[in-house]
Each structure stands twice: as structure tokens, then as C-alpha cells.
C-alpha positions as CSV (number, residue, x, y, z in Angstrom):
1,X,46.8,45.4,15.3
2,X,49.5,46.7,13.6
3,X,49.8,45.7,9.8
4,X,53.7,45.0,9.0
5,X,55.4,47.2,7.3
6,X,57.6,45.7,4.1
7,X,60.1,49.0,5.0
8,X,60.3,47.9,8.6
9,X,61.3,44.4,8.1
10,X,62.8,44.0,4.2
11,X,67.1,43.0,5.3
12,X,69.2,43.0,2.7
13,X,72.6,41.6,2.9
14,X,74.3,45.3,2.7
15,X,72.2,46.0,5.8
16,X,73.1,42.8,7.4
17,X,76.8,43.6,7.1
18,X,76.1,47.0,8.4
19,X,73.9,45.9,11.3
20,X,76.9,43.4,12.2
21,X,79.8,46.0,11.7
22,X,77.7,48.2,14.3
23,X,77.1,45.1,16.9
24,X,80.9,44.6,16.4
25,X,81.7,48.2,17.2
26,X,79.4,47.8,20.7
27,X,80.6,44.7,21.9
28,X,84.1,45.7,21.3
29,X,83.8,48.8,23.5
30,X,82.3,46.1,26.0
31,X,85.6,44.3,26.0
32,X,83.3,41.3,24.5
33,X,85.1,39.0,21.6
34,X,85.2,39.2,18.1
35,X,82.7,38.5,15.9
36,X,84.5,37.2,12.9
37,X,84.0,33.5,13.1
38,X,81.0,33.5,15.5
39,X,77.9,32.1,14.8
40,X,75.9,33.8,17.9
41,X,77.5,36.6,19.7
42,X,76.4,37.0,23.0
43,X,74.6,40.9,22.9
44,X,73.5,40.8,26.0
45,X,75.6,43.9,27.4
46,X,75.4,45.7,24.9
47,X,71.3,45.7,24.2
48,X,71.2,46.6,27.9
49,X,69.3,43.6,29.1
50,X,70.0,43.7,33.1
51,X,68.7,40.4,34.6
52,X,70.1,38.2,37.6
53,X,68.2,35.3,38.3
54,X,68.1,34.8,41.7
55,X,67.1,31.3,43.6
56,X,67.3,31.8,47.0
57,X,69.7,29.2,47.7
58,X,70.7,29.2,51.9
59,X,73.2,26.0,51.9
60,X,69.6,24.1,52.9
61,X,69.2,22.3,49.0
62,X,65.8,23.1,48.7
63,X,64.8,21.5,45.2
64,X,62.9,24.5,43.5
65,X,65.7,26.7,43.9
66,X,67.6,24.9,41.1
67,X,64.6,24.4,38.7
68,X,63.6,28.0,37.5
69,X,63.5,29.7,35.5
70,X,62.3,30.3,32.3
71,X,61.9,33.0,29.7
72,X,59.2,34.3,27.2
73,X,59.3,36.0,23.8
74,X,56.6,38.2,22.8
75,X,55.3,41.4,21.4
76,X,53.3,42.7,24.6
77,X,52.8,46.2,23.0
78,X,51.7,45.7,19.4
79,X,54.9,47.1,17.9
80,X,55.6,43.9,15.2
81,X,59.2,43.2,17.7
82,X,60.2,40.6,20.1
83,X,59.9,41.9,24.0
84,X,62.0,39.6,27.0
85,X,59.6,38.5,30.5
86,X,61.6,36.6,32.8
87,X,60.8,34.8,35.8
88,X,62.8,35.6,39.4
89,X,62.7,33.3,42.4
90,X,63.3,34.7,46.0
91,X,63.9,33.1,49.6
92,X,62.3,29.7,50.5
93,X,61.7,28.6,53.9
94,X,61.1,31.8,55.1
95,X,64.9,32.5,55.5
96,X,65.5,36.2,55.0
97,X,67.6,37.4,51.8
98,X,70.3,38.2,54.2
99,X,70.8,34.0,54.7
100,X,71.3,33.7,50.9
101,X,74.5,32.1,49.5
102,X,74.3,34.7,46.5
103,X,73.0,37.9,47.3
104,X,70.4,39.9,44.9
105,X,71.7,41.4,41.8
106,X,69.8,44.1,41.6
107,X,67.7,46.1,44.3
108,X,65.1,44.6,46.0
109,X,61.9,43.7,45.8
110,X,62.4,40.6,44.0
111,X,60.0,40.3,40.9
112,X,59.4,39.0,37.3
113,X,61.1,41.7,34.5
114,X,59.4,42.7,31.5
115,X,61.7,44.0,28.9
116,X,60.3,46.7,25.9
117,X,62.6,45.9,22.9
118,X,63.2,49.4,21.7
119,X,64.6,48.4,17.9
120,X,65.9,50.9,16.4
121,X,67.7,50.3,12.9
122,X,69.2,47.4,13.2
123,X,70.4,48.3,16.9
124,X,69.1,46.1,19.4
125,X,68.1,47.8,22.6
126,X,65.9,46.8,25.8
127,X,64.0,48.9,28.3
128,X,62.9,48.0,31.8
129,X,58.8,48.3,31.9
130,X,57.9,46.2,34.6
131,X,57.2,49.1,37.0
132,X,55.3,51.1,34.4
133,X,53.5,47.2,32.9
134,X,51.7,46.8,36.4
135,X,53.8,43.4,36.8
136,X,53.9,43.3,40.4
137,X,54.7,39.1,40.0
138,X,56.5,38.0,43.3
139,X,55.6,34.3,43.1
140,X,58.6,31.8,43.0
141,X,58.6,31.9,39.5
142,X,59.2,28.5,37.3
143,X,57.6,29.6,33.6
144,X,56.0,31.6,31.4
145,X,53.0,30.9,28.8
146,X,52.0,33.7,26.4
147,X,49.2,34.2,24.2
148,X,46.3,36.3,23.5
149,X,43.6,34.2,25.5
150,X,40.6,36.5,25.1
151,X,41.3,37.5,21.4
152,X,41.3,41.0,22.0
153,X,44.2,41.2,20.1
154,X,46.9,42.0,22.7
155,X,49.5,39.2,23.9
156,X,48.6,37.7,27.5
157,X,51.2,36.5,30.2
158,X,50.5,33.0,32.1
159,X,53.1,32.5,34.8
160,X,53.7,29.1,36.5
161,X,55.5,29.0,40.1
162,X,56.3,27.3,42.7
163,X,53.2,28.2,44.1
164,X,50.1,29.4,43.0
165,X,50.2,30.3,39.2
166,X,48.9,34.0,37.9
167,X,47.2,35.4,34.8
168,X,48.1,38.3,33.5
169,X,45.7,40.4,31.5
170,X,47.0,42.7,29.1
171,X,45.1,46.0,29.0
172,X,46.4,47.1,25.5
173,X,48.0,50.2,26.7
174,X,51.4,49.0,27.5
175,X,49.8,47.8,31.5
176,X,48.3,44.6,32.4
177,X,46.2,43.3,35.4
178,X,46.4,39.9,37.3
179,X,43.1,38.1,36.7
180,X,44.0,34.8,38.1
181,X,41.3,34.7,40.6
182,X,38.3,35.5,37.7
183,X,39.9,33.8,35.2
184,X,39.6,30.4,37.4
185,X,42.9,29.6,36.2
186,X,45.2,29.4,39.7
187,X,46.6,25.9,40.0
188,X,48.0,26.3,43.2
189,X,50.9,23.0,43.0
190,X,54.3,23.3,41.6
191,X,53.9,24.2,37.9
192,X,56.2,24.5,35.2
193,X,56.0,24.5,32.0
194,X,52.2,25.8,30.0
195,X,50.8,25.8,26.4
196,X,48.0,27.5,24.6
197,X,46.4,25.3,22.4
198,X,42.4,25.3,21.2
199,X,42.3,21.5,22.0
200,X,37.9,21.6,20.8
201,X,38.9,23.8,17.6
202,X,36.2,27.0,19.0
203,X,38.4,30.1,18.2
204,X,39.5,30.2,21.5
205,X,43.0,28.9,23.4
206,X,42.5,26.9,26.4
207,X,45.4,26.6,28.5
208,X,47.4,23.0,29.3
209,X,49.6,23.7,32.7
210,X,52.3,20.4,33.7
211,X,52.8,20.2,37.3
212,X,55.6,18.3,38.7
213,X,56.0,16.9,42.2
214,X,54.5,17.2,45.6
215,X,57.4,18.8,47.5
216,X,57.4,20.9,50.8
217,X,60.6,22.7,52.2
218,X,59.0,22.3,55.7
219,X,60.3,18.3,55.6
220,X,62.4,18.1,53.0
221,X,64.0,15.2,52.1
222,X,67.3,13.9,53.3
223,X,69.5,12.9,49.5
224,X,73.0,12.5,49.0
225,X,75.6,12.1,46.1
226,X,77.7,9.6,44.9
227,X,79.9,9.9,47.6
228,X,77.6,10.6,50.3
229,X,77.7,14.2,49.9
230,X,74.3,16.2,50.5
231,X,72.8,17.0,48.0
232,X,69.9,17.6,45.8
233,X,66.9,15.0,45.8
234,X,65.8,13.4,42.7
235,X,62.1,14.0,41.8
236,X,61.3,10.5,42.6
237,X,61.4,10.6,45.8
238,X,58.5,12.7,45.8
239,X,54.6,12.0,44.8
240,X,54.0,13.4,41.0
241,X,51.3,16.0,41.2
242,X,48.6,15.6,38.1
243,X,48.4,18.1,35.2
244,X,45.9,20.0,34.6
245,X,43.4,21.5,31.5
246,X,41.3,24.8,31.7
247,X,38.7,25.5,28.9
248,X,38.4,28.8,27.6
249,X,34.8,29.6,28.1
250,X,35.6,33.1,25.5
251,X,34.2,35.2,27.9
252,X,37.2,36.0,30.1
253,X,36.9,32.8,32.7
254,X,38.0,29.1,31.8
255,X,36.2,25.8,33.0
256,X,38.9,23.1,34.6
257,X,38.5,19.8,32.2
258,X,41.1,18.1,33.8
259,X,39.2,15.3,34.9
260,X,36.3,15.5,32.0
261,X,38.9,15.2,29.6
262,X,40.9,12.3,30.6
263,X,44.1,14.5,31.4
264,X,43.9,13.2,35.0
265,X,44.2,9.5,33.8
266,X,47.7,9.8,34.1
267,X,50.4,11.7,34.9
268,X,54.1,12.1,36.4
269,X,56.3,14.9,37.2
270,X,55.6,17.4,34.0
271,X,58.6,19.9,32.8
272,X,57.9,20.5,29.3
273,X,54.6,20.1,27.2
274,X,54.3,20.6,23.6
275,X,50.8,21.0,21.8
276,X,50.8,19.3,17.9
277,X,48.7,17.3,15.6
278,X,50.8,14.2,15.9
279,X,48.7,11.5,13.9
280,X,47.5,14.1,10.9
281,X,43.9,14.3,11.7
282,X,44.2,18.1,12.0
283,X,43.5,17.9,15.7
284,X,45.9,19.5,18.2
285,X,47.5,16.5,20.3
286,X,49.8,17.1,23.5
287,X,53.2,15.6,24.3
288,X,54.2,15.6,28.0
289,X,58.1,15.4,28.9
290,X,58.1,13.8,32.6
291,X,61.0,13.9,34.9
292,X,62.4,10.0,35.5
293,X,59.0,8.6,35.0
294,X,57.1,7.7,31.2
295,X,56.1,10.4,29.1
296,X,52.1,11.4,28.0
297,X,50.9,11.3,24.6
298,X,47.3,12.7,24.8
299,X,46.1,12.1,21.5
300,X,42.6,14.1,20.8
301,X,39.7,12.6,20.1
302,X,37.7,15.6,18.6
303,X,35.1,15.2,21.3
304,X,36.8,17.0,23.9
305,X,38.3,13.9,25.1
306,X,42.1,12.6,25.3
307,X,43.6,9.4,25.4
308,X,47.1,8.3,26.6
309,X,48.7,6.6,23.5
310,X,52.3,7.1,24.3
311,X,53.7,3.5,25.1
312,X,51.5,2.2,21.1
313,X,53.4,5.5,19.6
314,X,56.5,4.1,20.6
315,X,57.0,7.7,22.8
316,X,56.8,6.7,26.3
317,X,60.0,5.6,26.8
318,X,63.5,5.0,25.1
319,X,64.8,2.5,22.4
320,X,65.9,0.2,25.2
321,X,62.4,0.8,27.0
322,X,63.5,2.7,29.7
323,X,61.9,5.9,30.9
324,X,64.4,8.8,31.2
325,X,64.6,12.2,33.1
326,X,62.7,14.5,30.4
327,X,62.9,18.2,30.7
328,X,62.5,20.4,27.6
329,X,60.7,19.0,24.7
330,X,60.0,20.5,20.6
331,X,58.1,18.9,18.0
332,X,59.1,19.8,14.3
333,X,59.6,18.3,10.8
334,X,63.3,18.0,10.9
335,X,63.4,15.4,7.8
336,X,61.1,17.5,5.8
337,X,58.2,14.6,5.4
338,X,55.5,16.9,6.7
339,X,54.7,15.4,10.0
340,X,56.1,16.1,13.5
341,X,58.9,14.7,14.9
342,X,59.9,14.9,18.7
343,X,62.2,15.9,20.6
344,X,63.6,16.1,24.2
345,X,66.4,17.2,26.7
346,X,67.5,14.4,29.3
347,X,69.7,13.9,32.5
348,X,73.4,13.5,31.9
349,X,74.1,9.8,31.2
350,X,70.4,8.9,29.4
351,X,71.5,11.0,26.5
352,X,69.0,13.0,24.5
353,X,66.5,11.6,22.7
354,X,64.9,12.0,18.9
355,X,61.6,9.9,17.8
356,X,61.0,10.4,14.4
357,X,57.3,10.5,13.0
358,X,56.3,7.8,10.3
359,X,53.0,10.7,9.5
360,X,50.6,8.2,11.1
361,X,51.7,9.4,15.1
362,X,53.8,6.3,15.5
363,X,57.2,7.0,16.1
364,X,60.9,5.4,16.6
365,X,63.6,6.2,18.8
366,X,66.4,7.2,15.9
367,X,68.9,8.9,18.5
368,X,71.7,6.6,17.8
369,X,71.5,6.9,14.1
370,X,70.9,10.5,13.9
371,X,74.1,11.4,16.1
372,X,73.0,12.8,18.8
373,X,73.3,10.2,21.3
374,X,77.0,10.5,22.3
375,X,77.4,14.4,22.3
376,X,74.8,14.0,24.4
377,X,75.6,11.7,27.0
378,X,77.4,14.0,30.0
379,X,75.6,17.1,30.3
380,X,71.9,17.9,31.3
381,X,69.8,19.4,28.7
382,X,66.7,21.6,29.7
383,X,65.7,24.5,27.1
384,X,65.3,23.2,23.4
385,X,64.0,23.9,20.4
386,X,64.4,23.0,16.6
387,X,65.7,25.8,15.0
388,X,66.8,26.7,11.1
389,X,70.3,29.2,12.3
390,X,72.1,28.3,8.8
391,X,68.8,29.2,6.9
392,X,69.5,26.0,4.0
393,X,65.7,24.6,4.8
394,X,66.6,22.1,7.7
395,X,66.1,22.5,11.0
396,X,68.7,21.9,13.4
397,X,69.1,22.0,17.3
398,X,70.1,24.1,19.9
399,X,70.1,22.8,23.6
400,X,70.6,24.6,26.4
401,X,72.6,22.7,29.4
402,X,73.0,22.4,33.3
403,X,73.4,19.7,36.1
404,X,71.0,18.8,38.9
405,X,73.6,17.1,40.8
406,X,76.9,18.6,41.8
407,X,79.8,18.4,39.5
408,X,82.5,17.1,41.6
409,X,85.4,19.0,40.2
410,X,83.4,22.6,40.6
411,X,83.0,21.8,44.3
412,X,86.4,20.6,44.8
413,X,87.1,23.9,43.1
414,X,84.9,26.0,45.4
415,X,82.2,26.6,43.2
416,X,79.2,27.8,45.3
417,X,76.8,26.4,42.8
418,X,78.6,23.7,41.1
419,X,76.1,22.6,38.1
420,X,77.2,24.8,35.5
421,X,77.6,23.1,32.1
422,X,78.1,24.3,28.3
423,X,75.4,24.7,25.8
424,X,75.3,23.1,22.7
425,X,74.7,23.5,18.9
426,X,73.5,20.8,16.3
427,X,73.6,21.3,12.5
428,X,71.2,19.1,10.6
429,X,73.6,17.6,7.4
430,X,70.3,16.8,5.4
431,X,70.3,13.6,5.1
432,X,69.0,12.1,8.4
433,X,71.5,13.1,10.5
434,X,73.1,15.5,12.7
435,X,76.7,16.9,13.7
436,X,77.7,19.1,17.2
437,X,79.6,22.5,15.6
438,X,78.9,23.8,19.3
439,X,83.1,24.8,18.6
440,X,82.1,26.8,15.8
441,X,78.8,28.4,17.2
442,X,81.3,31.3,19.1
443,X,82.8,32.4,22.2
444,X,79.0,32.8,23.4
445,X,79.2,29.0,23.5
446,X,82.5,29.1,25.5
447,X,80.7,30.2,28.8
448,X,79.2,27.3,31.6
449,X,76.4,28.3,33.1
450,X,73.5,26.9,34.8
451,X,70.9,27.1,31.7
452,X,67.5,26.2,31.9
453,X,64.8,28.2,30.2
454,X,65.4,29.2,26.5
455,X,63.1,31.2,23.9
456,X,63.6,30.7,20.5
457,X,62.8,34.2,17.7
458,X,64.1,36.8,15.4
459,X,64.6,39.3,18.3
460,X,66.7,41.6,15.8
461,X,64.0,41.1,12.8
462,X,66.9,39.8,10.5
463,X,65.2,36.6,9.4
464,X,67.6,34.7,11.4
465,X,66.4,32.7,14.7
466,X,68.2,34.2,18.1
467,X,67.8,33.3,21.3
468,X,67.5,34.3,25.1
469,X,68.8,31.7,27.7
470,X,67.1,32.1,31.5
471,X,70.3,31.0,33.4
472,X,69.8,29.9,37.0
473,X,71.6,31.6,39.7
474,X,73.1,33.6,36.7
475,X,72.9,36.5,34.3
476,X,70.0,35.7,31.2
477,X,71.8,36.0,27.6
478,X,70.4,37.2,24.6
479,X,72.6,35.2,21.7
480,X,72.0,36.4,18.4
481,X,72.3,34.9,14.7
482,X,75.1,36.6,13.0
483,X,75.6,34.2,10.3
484,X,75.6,35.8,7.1
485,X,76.0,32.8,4.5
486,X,74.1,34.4,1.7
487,X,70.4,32.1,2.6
488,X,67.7,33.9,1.7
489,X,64.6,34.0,3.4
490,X,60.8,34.2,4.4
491,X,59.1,35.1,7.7
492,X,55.3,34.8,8.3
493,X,52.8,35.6,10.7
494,X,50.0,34.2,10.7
495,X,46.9,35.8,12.3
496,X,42.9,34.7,12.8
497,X,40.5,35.6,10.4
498,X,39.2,38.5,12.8
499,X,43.3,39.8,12.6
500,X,43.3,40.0,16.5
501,X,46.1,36.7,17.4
502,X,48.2,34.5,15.9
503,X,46.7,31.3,14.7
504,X,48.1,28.7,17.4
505,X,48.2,24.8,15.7
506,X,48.4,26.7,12.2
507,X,50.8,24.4,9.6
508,X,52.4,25.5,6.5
509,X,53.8,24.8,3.4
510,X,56.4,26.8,1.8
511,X,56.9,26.2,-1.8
512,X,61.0,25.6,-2.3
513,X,63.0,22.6,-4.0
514,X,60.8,20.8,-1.7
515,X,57.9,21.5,0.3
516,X,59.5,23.1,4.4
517,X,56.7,22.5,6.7
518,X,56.2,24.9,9.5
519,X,53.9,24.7,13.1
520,X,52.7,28.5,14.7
521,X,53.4,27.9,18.1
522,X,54.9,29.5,21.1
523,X,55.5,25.9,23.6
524,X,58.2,23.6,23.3
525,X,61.4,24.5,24.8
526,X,61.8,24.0,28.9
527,X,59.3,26.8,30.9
528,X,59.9,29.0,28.2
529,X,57.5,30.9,25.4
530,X,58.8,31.4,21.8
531,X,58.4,33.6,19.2
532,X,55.0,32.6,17.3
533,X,56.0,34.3,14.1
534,X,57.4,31.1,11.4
535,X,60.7,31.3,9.3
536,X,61.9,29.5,6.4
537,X,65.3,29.0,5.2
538,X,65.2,29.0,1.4
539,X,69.0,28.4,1.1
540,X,70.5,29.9,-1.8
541,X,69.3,32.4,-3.6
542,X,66.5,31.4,-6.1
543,X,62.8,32.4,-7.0
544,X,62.3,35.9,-5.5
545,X,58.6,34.9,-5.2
546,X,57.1,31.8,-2.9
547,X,53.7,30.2,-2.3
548,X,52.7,29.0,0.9
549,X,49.8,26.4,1.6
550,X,48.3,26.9,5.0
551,X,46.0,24.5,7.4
552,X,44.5,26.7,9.9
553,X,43.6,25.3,13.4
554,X,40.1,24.7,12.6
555,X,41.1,22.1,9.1
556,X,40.6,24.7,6.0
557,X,43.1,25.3,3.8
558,X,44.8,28.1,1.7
559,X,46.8,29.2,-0.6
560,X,49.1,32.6,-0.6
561,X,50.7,33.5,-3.1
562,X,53.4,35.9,-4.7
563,X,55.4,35.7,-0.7
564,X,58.7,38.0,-1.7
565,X,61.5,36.5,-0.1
566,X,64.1,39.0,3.1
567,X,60.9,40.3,4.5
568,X,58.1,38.8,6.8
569,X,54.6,38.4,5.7
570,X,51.4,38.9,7.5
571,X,48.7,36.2,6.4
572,X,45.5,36.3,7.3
573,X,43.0,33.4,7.6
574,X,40.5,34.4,4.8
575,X,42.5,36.5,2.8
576,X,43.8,33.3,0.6
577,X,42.8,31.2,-2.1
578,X,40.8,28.1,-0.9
579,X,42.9,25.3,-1.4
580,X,41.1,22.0,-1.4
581,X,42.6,19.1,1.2
């Protein structure tokens, strides 16, 4: 592993400045808008990142087709940046590609992408590796999961399909190999969203997948609209498929717990999972986000078992006690109390929906109060996560949007694919609530499209969270933070004590006007894997020096001090001062 460099990642403002003076100058000869008053600018073009999603759609409504895809962050080849996988679909129903409404972007075959991000002083720029990688991925893809599963210190890639689901090894040399079949890892139903978590605490990461429904485009279903249209079925219609749980055995092959564990005591249509310690006994819990149906809470009892305590914590359905469409999920401390809070993506006309955490893992449906409820109301949220973009130490939301049922006005327009809705952008005020500047975030935020996976990371090592949304039938976006505000900042990695892969379920504390508590993780979001690294916003400018307190997976504590702020720091379990609990 790579040790990071404090010349590589140090930003100053002047640098900043320059780095967005440059972007300005690239997107301009793109013919893309201003940056002046933009929040994200969409640099998509102009980091020559090439992907068209492509769903297979034939005019039959198959319901896969509009589920995919999603969209991983991670740094496959050791270099300390952010490199882009995302998932492709292809034909259903046997059709050939010549029966598609939209044909293929790009030429065939049809597979997964794997993107190199070739940084280069401040100028963003991706490569097309996927031949050269080895990633010959031709499921119907749905997700991606990554993490360094056999702690040999070189980032993994679990993709979920419609279909049987593949592991792929990565050899350390810029290639990887599928090990699916050895592994024992090859859940076969419709998956879609995965986390790594090390549920038993043994230095390994065992692997959650959420399946959703039993559906076959040999008989599908026969649904209509509103007004008697055809049209898309909801998941209900269908039998839930049961999630499953895969042990890491740390010797290359994982054991399936599913039924051991408890995980098979319930279940119903997953799309997003999130792995936390909800109730502060410094074991990893795991949240399930179900389509239509109640959500899972599968609180850990240390043992190796789980228990469903989602309706006692008040997170198995809404305020009104209702369950609602779920898709993408995050947990965070958005109210800076030191727990994790929860929250998720829902159908258009259920609204979002926040639970707050009172630090014991019960929680309370606060969407109303919070102000989220009504700017949520008409569209469709999938990818999500909670995100600092302003860097003043409170994390705020970014929600990615499109429909599952047609949008009458877009088909009475023509619209081939009429589901394409804005995204949105949510500033945390700091005092328990939140207010839509969506109008502010830039002309990237202008654009309807049919978003559904998002990862959340510094892709331009700025200290300031970017994103890449996996639209579907569309064109993936890489948005990044331009805000220059004058916050400072910290970044961290944190690592295992061996220095091989990031420490998964890690928490910490950074010392500021009050203590900002951070979770390493890579889930959350809708199919989608983020960027593991942790940043703090520190707001404005003050000590040049920070301490950060760290619980590691397996319960000890830390201390690290003399953190210098505009840089990331690697920390290294070990390499601390104990730190009593």
C-alpha cells in the first residue's frame, strides 16, 4: 500500500482557484455553462468519462430494465485516487439488440466499464481499463459492492444482477479474475444493492446481498397506469425473494449464514442496505430499505446472531405507520449527537423520510419537522447519501431522482422513456432542520434524467465531496464540488492495523467547536459503493492542528493527534495513543 503523500494531497485555496479557472477553461470549450454561481459543475465531458447505460428496453415493460444501475467509487490500483465501475444492462427476453427502443451507445459487446482516474494536477481525467482489468462482466447488471475481502490489500468488486451475482478478485496488478464459483458467493435471484461489513468482529468483511422480488420476463405481469395505460408493475405484485449473509471464512471462500443467522426470518423486496452500530454497543447492525413493504432492522447480538427490531425502533414504517416504497438508504450523525441517524429515498407521493437516533437505536420519524417532507413529495428518490458539500461541520443531503411510472406529460410529449425527473440538493441550517437550494446547486442540477445509482467521494482530492450519478437509459455524470467558501478541512483514511484495507464500521471523532462524528463505510446510497476515505468540514478557518478519537471495528479506541488541516491523513489502527472508552 501506498503511504499518502502530504505533497500529493495538501489544496490550498490559490490552488483551488486555479484548479477551477482550468475546469472553467475545459467546460467552456465544451460549450458547457458557467461556473460562477455553481455549486457542482457537471465534468463529465470534459474528464472524458464515456458511459451510456443501456436497459434493453423493447416496448415489452420488463421491470429490471428500469431498475439498474448503479455505480462504485474506489481505488482499484493502489494509486491514493477515486476510480468509476459501472454497471450496463443488455436485452431481456432474448430479443436481439436490433428490437431495442434505444440503441447501444457505444460498440458492442455490452459490459460493465471500469474507469482508471488518471489525476493529474488538479485536472481530472478518466481512462477506459475494462479490456486491459480482465472485466469481462456481461450479467444484467443492478450494483456494485467494493472492498478488500481477502485483506490482501487491493480493493475487490462484488457485482449484483439481475441474475446470478459475480466476485471479482483483484490480482494487484491492475487485472482481476471472477471468483464467484470458489468464493461460494453466487446468489443467483435478483440482487441489488450489497455491503461489506465484519458482522462477528474477526478481521474479516463478510458480505450482506438484498434481493428483491421473484420476477420472470417469460410471464410477466399484465399492470397498467392511472388511466389504463400499460405500464410498469409495482413490486408487489410479485413474491419478495429473501436476503441473504455470506461469512468470510479469511481464506478466500465464504460460508452462507443466511438461515444460521436469523437474516431469513424476514424479509421483503431489498434495494438499499446500510451496515452501522445503531444502538451504541459497538456492534455493526444492518438497516434494510424494502420496496412498498416494512423495512429490516437486524440488530446484532455479538453471537453471530441477528434479530429483527425495526417496528420497537420506531424504523419499520412511517410516522403515520405506513410502510413506504424504500429505495436508497444512509445512516449518519446529521445533528452532531454521535449516534446514527437514518435516512431513505421513497416513491413520489410518500415523501422522503428521516428517523432521527435518540443514541439508544430507537428512533423517530422527524421528516415533517426537519423540512424535507414537502420538497419531497412528487419525485422518486433512489441514490442518497449524507454529505458535508459546504464543509461548515453538518452534513447535508443530496438525492438523486427518477419515476417508476410514466410521467404523463413526457408521454404526451413523445418521450420514449418518460420517467426522467430532477435531482435535488439539501443544506443542513444547523439547528435541526433542512432547506432545498437544489436552484443554487447549478446548471448540473437543471438536467431530468432517469437517476438511480449515486457514489458519494473527493474524486478530484480537493477535500470537497463529488459525485457520480448512474443514470438509466442515460449518460453517467460525474458532478463535482466547486464551492470555494473559505471552509477548511480534514480527510482521513483509515486502515487495519496490518495497513492492507480500510477499517469498515470504524467511527471517529474530530476535535472542532464540537465533537463531528464520522462512519468508514462504502454502503448506503441506492446499488452504489462510495468513497471509504472520511471528511470533515471544519468551517472557518481555526486551529491549523486537530485530534481525532477513533473506535475501530473490533471496540478499542485511540487517539491521533497533531491532524493538519487541507490535507488527508492516513491512520492506522495501532499507530495511536490508547484512548480509554
Amino acid at each position: 500500500m501506498r503511504s499518502l503523500s502530504v505533497a500529493r494531497f495538501r489544496r490550498t485555496r490559490s490552488g483551488r482557484r486555479r484548479r477551477i479557472l482550468l475546469l472553467s477553461a475545459l467546460l467552456a470549450l465544451t460549450g458547457q455553462a458557467s461556473l460562477a454561481a455553481d455549486i457542482f459543475v457537471d465534468a463529465t465531458a470534459s474528464a472524458g468519462l464515456r458511459f451510456e447505460h443501456f436497459n434493453g428496453m423493447s416496448g415489452e415493460l420488463y421491470f429490471p430494465e428500469m431498475m439498474g444501475g448503479g455505480v462504485a467509487l474506489l481505488d482499484f490500483d493502489g494509486d491514493d485516487d477515486l476510480d468509476v465501475y459501472l454497471v450496463q444492462g443488455h436485452m431481456l427476453g432474448g430479443k436481439p439488440v436490433s428490437a431495442a427502443t434505444f440503441e447501444p451507445a457505444h460498440a458492442l459487446p455490452l459490459t460493465d466499464r471500469l474507469y482508471r482516474n488518471d489525476l493529474d494536477k488538479g485536472r481530472l481525467s478518466f481512462t477506459d481499463v475494462t479490456e486491459s482489468a480482465g472485466l469481462a462482466s456481461f450479467g444484467y447488471g443492478m450494483g456494485v459492492a467494493a472492498a478488500d475481502y481477502d485483506n490482501d490489500g487491493h480493493v475487490d468488486i462484488y457485482v449484483t444482477n439481475y441474475g446470478a451475482n459475480e466476485l471479482w478478485r483483484n490480482n494487484g496488478d491492475g487485472t482481476f479474475r471472477n471468483v464467484t464459483g470458489k468464493a461460494g458467493v453466487g446468489d443467483s435471484r435478483w440482487s441489488v444493492s450489497a455491503s461489506w461489513v465484519d458482522y462477528d468482529r474477526d478481521g474479516f468483511l463478510d458480505l450482506y446481498v438484498g434481493n428483491y422480488v421473484d420476477y420472470s420476463f417469460e410471464n410477466p405481469k399484465p399492470c397498467r397506469s392511472s388511466t389504463s395505460a400499460r405500464d410498469y408493475c409495482s413490486p408487489l405484485v410479485y413474491e419478495p425473494q429473501a436476503d441473504s449473509l455470506f461469512r468470510n471464512r479469511g481464506d478466500g471462500t465464504f460460508e452462507d449464514v443466511s438461515v444460521a443467522s436469523g437474516i431469513r426470518g424476514a424479509f421483503g423486496g431489498a434495494l438499499g442496505v446500510v451496515a452501522a452500530d445503531f444502538n451504541g454497543d459497538r456492534w455493526p447492525d444492518i438497516y434494510v430499505a424494502n420496496d412498498g413493504v416494512a423495512n429490516q432492522l437486524w440488530v446484532n447480538d455479538g453471537k453471530g446472531r441477528f434479530v429483527n427490531d425495526a417496528v420497537m425502533a420506531g424504523v419499520a414504517v412511517n410516522m403515520d405507520g405506513s410502510p413506504e416504497a424504500s429505495m436508497g438508504v444512509d445512516a449518519g450523525d446529521f445533528d452532531g449527537d454521535g449516534d446514527e441517524d437514518l435516512f431513505m429515498t421513497h416513491l413520489a407521493r410518500e415523501t422522503n423520510t428521516l428517523y432521527i437516533n435518540d443514541g439508544q437505536g430507537w428512533f423517530e420519524d422527524r421528516t415533517v419537522a426537519m423540512g424535507l417532507a414537502n420538497p419531497s413529495f412528487a419525485f422518486t428518490g433512489f441514490g442518497t447519501a449524507w454529505m458535508d458539500y459546504d464543509r461548515d461541520g453538518w452534513l447535508d443531503l443530496l438525492v438523486v431522482n427518477g419515476a417508476v411510472t410514466r410521467i404523463e406529460e413526457q408521454l404526451m410529449a413523445g418521450d420514449p422513456y418518460p420517467l426522467k425527473q430532477l435531482n435535488q440538493l439539501f443544506r443542513n441550517l444547523g439547528d435541526g432542520r433542512y432547506t432545498e437550494v437544489s436552484g443554487q446547486a447549478g446548471s448540473s442540477f437543471e438536467a431530468s434524467h432517469v437517476s438511480r445509482g449515486a457514489a458519494f467521494g473527493d474524486i478530484d482530492q480537493d477535500g470537497a465531496p463529488d459525485v457520480v450519478i448512474a443514470n438509466n437509459a442515460g449518460p453517467a455524470r460525474v458532478l463535482l464540488n466547486i464551492m470555494d467558501n473559505g471552509h477548511d478541512w480534514i480527510g482521513l483514511r483509515l486502515v487495519t492495523s496490518d495497513g492492507r484495507r480500510d477499517a469498515y464500521g470504524a467511527r471517529v471523532a474530530l476535535e472542532a467547536d464540537r465533537p463531528l462524528w464520522r462512519r468508514v463505510r462504502a454502503d448506503g446510497s441506492y446499488a452504489s459503493s462510495n468513497d471509504p476515505r472520511v471528511l470533515f468540514g471544519l468551517g472557518k478557518e481555526g486551529p491549523a492542528r486537530r485530534s481525532a478519537r477513533v473506535v475501530w471495528p473490533d471496540g478499542a479506541e485511540e487517539r491521533f493527534t497533531n491532524l493538519s488541516t487541507g490535507r488527508y491523513h492516513l491512520l492506522r489502527q495501532g499507530r495511536g495513543t490508547e484512548s480509554p472508552p
